[in-house]
N, C-alpha and C positions, 0 to 999 in steps of 0.2 A: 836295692833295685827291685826286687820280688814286691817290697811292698809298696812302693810307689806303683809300679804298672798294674797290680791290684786295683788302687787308689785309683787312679786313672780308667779303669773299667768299671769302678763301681759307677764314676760319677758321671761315666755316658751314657748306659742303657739307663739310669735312675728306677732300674726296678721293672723295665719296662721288656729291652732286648730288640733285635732286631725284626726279629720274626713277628710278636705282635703288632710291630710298630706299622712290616708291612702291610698286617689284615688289615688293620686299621683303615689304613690310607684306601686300600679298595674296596673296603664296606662303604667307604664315604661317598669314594665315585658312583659305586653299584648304586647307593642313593640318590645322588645327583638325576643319574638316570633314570631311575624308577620316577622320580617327579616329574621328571619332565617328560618322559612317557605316559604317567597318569592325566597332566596338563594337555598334553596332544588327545588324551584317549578319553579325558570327562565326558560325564553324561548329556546329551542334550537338552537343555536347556526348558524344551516347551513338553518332550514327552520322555526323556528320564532313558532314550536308548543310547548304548552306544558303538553305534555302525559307523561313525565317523573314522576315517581315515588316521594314523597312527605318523601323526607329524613329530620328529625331532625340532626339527626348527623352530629357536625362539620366535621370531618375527613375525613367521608363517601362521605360528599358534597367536600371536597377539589379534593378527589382520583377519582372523575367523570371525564371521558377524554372530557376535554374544552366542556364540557356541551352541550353537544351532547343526541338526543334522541338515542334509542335502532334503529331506522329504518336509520337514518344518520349513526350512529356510523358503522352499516351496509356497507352503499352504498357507505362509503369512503373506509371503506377495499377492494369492489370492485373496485370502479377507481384505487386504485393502484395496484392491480391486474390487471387489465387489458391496466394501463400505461404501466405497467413491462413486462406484456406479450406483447405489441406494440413494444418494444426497446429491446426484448430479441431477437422475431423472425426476429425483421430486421437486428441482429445481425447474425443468423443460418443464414440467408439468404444472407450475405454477404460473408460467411464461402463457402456455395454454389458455389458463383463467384469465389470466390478465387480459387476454386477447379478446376475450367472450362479451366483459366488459365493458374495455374501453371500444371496440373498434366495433363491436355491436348493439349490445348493450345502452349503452349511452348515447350514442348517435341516435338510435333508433326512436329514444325517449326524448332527445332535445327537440328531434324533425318531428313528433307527433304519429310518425309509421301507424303505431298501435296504442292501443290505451293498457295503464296499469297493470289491468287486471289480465290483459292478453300477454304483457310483457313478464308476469308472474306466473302464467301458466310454459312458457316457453321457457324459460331461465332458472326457473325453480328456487333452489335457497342456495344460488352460484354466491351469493355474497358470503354466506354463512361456509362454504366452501375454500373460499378465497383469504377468509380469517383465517381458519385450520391450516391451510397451506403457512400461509407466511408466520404464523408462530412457530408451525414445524420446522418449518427449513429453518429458522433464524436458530432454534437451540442446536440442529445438528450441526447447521455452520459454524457456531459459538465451540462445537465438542473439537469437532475435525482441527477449528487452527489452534485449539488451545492444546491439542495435543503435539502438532508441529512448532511451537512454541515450547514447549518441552522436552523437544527431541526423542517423539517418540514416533517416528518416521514411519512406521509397519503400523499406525493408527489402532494398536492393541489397546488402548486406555478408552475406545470408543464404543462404549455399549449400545447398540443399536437398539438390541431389544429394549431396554430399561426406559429412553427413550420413547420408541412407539407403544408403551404399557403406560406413559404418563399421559399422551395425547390418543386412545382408545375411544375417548368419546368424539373421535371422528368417526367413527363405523357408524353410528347413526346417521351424521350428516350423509352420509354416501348412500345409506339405505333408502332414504326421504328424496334424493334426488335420483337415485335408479328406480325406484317404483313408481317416480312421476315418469320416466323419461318415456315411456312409451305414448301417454297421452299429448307430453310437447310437442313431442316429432308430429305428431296427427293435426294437433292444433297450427302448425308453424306449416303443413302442404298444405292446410285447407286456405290459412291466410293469405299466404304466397297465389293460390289461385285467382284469389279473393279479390286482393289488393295489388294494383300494379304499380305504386309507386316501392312498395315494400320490394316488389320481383323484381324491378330496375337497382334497388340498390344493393339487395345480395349477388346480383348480378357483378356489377361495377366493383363493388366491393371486392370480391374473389378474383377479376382479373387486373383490376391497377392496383389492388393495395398489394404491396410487397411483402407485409409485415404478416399478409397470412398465408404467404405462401401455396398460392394459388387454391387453398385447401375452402370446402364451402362452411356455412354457419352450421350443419349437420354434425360434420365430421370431426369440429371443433366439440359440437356438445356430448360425444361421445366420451370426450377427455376423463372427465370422473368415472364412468366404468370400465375402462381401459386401466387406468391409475389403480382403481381398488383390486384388481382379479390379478394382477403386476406385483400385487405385494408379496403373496405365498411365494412367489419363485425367488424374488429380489433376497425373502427371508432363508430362504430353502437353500440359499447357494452362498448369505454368511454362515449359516449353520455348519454347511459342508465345512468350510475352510475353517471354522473355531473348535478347539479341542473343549472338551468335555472338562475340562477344571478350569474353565475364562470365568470370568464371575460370569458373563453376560452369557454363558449357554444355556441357561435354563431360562433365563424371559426371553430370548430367541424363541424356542422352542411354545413357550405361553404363548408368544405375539402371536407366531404365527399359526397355533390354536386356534385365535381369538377371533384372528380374519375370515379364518375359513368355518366357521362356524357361523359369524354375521354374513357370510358369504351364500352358506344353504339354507339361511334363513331367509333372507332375501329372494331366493330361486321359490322356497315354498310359498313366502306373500304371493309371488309374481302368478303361480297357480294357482292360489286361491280366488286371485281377480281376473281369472281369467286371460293374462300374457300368454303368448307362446314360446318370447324369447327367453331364454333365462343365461343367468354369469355363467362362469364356468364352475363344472361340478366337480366336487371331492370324493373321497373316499368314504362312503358310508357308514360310519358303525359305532357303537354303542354310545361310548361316549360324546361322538360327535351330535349324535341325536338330544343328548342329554341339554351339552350345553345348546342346541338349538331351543332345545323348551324351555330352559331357563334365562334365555333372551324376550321369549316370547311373554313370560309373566312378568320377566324385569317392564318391558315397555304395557305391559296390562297396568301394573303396577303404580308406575311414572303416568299414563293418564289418568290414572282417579287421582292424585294426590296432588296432581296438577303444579308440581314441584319442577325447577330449572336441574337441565342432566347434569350442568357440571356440578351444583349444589347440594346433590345427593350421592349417599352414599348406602350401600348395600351392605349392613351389618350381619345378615344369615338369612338363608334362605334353605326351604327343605319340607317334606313332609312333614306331617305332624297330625296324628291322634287330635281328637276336639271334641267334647261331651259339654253341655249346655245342663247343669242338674237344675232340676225342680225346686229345691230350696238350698239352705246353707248346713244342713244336716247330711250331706252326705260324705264326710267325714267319718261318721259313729257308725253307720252301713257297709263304707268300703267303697271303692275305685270300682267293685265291681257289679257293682248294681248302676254304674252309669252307661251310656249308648255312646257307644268310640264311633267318629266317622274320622275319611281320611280328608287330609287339607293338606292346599298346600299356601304353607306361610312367611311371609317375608318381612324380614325387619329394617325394616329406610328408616336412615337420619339422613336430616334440611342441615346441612352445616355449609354456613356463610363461609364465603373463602376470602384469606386476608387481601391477598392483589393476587394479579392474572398478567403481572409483566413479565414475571422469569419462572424456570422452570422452580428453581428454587425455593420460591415463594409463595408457592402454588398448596400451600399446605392449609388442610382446612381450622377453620374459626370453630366459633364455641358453637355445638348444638343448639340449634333452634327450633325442631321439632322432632318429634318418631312417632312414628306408625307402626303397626301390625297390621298385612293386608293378608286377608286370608280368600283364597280361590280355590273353588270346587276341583275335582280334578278337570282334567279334558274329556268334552262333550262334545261330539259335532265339529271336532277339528277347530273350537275354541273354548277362551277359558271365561268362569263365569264368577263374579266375586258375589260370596255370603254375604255380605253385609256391606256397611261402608267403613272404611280403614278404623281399627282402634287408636286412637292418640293416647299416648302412655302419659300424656299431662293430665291425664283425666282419671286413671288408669290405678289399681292398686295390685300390686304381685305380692303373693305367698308364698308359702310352700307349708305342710303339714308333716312331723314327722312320723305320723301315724300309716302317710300317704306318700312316702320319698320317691315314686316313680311316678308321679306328677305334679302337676303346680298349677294355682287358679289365679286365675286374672280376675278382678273384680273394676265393672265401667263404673262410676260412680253415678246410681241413682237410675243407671240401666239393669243391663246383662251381667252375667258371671261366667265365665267359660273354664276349662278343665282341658290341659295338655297335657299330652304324653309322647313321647320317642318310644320306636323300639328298642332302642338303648339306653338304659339308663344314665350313664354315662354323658352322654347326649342331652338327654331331658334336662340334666345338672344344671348345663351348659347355656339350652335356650334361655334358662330360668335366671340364671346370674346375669345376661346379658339383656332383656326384657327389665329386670329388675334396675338395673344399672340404671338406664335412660327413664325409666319412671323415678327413680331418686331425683336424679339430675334435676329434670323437668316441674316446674309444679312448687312454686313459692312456697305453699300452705304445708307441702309434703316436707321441704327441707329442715325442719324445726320436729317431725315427727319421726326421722328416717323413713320417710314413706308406708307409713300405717296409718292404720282408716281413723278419722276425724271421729271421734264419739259423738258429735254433733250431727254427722251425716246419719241417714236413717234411709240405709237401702236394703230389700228384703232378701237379699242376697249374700248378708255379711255377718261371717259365720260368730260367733259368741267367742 
């Protein structure tokens, strides 16, 4: 009997007992709970805190929208509020254009009101305005339902800025028709005195047409600089609402650099001709000045070269050292027996762009030309170019390792010029990329790696 009941106890506890058996069972629970209090208590989602309330409840914890805190869950309904508002009013704002055209515009041109050139003076480049719009709106309307199409409801997949940094070369058009608009307005009272079948029908127009809401031809063409001084705040307030690791926070941040800097550049043209209106002004300082002067040679630039804005492309741009030597000996002498002035020089490529239907495709074609445009510094509150742009087709680049903090350009059958950075580093840099686009460029070059023809005979090229 002794050994039987033995028997019998070995083979219940199996080594185990009852007391383990019981920790057991409540280390499991205790874990149970720990998960499902960690699942209540996870981090949030967009900023990694967690102040979220400490739910048991399965169901409760399921029904949380993507575990989000109470201040995220927040800040996302305002970014989309304030996407929506971006791509609502560029929408009214398009409506605006539309109105300028069809219900003035064209009328005006069918009845004979004005001639051509009067209708050019008051309208400006509304059409070139009217394209910019309706490509805009069309990619951001394309972002917004592909993202609700996705089910991505809080419009997070919607980079705005990324966006307004592919369509940029609207801030010219806006420039071109705010720095005309003080002469339309002048041109359009003096007509309207002028002419009285014009004054009968902006008249009529404003009180029976419904469509413009009782508003005059004035206050319509106001529309593009309302629109453009609109943007800083429209960007300023998805900024607010986008956390600092969205992809799109940092071309937010660019775009809306970019405006307000074409924005005080625009205020300065308007003083320089003598306006007294001006946009609205920003915040002053260093940088911002910067990039205004480097707006100011980009379009110095784009008129000599007389190249299309969306065509070109701005490789580097920046000071640079320039010495002009006397012959091709100054190699065996030194860098320092040359005469350094300052310049300031910019590297543009012409590159054909494949199609202009989507944003997607909007990527540029193969190189068709590069320049070197080199401009004095600022004189007289303008800029003045040394010479006429270098074409790197024509163009041979060096370097000497006797001379590694500079590099010489040789025009073939012209000049020879000599640059330097204050950084060498830098200098590297210009040189490989100058270098680059003169390989490319230049049938005769590509069979040489772009070294000088022994047939050429310029007094400038060095032995």
């Amino acid at each position: 009997a002794t050994w039987t009941k033995s028997a019998d106890v070995e083979r219940a506890d199996s080594g185990i007992g009852q007391m383990p058996a019981r920790k057991w069972r409540n280390r499991v629970s205790e874990t149970l709970s720990s998960l499902q209090a960690w699942e209540a208590h996870r981090p949030c989602t967009d900023c990694g805190e967690r102040d979220l309330p400490v739910e048991t409840d399965v169901q409760n914890c399921n029904q949380r929208r993507a575990d989000l805190c109470e201040k995220c869950r927040k800040r996302r309904t305002e970014r989309k509020e304030s996407v929506l508002e971006f791509v609502n009013t560029e929408a009214s704002y398009g409506e605006d254009l539309r109105i300028i055209k069809e219900e003035f515009y064209l009328p005006m041109q069918a009845a004979g009101l004005l001639s051509q050139e009067q209708l050019q003076g008051i309208f400006s480049n509304i059409q070139e305005l009217i394209d910019l719009n309706e490509s805009f709106l069309e990619i951001l309307q394309e972002e917004i339902d592909q993202a609700f199409d996705q089910g991505d409801d809080d419009l997070m997949t919607v980079c705005i800025g990324e966006i307004f940094l592919e369509f940029v070369n609207m801030l010219p058009a806006f420039q071109t028709y705010c720095l005309q608009q003080s002469s339309s307005v002048n041109m359009l009272n003096a007509l309207e005195k002028e002419k009285e079948l014009l004054r009968i029908f902006l008249n009529v127009s404003q009180n029976d047409n419904t469509a413009l809401r009782r508003m005059n031809l004035r206050s319509f063409l106001m529309a593009p600089l309302q629109r453009v001084t609109k943007y800083p705040l429209l960007l300023s307030r998805i900024i607010k609402a986008t956390t600092e690791y969205h992809p799109d926070h940092g071309s937010l941040r660019e775009a809306k650099s970019r405006i307000e800097s074409h924005l005080e550049h625009i205020n300065m043209k308007t003083k320089q001709e003598g306006n007294t209106w001006t946009l609205r002004s920003f915040r002053q300082d260093s940088k911002k000045k910067r990039e205004v002067i480097n707006i100011e040679m980009r379009e110095t630039a784009l008129k000599t070269v007389g190249w299309l804005r969306e065509e070109t492309r701005f490789v580097m741009e920046g000071s640079l050292q320039l010495a002009q030597p006397p012959d091709g000996q100054w190699v065996k002498k030194g860098s320092k027996t040359l005469k350094f002035q300052n310049m300031q020089v910019l590297l543009l490529v012409n590159m054909k762009r494949v199609s202009e239907s989507s944003l997607e495709s909007a990527e540029p074609g193969p190189v068709k030309d590069a320049v070197l445009v080199l401009i004095r510094d600022k004189n007289n509150g303008k800029f003045h170019l040394l010479r006429e742009p270098l074409r790197l087709s024509n163009c041979i680049v060096s370097t000497d390792p006797d001379c590694d903090d500079t590099f010489e350009l040789i025009e073939i059958r012209r000049e020879a010029f000599v640059f330097r950075d204050s950084d060498r580093a830098r200098t590297h840099h210009w040189f490989r990329q100058i270098r680059r686009y003169s390989r490319e460029l230049g049938s005769w070059k590509k069979r040489r790696n772009a070294l000088p023809n022994i047939m050429i005979s310029t007094p400038h090229t060095r032995p």
